[in-house]
C-alpha positions in Angstrom: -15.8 -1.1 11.5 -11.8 -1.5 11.0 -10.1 1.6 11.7 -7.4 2.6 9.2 -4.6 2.2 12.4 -5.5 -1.4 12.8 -6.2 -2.3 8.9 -2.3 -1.2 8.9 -1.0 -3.0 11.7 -2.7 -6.2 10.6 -1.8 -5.4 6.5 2.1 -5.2 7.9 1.6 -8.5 10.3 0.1 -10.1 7.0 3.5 -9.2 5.0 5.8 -10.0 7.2 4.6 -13.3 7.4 5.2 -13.7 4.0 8.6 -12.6 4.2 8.3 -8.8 3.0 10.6 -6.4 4.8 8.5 -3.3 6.1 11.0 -0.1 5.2 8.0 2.5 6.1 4.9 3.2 7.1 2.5 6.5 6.0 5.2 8.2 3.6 3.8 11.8 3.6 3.8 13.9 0.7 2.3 17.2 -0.6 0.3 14.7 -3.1 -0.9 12.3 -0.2 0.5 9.2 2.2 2.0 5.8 0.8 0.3 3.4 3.8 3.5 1.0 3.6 6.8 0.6 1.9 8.1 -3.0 1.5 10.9 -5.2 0.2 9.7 -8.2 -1.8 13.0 -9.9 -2.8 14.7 -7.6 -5.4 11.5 -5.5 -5.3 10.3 -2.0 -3.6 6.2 -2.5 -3.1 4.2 0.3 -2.7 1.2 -0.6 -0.6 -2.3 1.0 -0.5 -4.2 -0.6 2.8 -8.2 -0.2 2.3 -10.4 -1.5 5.4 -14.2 -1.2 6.1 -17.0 -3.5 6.9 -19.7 -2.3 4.7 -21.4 -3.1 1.9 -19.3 -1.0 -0.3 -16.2 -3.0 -1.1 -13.2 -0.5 0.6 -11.5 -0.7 -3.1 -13.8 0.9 -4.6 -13.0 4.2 -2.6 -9.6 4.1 -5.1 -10.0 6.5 -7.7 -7.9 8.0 -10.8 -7.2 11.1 -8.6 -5.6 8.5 -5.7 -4.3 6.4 -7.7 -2.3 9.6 -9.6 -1.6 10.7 -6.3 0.0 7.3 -5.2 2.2 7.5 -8.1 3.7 10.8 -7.6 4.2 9.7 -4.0 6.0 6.5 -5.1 8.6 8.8 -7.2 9.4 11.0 -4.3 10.2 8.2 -2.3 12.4 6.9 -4.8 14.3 10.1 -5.6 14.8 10.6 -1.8 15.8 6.7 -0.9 17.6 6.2 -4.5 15.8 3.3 -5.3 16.2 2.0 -8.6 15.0 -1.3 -10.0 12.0 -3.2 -9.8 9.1 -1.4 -8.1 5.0 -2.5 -8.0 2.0 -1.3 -6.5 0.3 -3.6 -4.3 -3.3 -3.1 -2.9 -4.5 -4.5 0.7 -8.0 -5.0 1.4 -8.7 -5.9 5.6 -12.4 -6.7 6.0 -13.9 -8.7 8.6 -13.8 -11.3 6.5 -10.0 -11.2 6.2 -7.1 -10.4 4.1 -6.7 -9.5 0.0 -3.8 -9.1 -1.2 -3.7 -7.6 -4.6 -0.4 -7.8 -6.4 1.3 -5.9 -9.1 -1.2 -3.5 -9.6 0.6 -1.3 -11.6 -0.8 2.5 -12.3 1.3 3.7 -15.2 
């Protein structure tokens, strides 16, 4: 099994790589956490990191209550960091098998 510390680390490895600028990591709010906040260009990415090693695919653990959730997160973070512009969702799935990186995922 992944644990959700090391899905993180190696989600954040992953993006950097591909040139995204990590701004923070497990944004806390009253409706739930943001695992990462990135740059992407122009763009502010919200990303949700799912690992596990079963049979149940981790992405399937992301229901409409999360995914609501995730979006009232997102708006706090942008009222407290003024961030205006482009924004998207991203999902982050870390098996065993490797990385999948799920763009644009938008929840609106």
């Amino acid at each position: 099994m992944i644990d959700w510390k090391k899905a993180e680390d190696t989600a954040c490895d992953f993006l950097k790589k591909k040139g995204y600028k990590i701004l923070a990591r497990n944004f806390r709010t009253r409706y739930g956490e943001i695992d990462i906040v990135a740059r992407d260009g122009k763009e502010i990415v919200f990303v949700e990191v799912k690992s596990g090693s079963g049979k149940v695919d981790p992405l399937e653990r992301i229901d409409r209550r999360k995914i609501g959730n995730l979006e009232k997160s997102a708006r706090i973070y942008m009222i407290q960091n003024g961030v205006r512009g482009p924004v998207r969702v991203d999902f982050i799935r870390v098996t065993p098998k490797g990385i999948d990186h799920l763009k644009d995922i938008w929840l609106g």
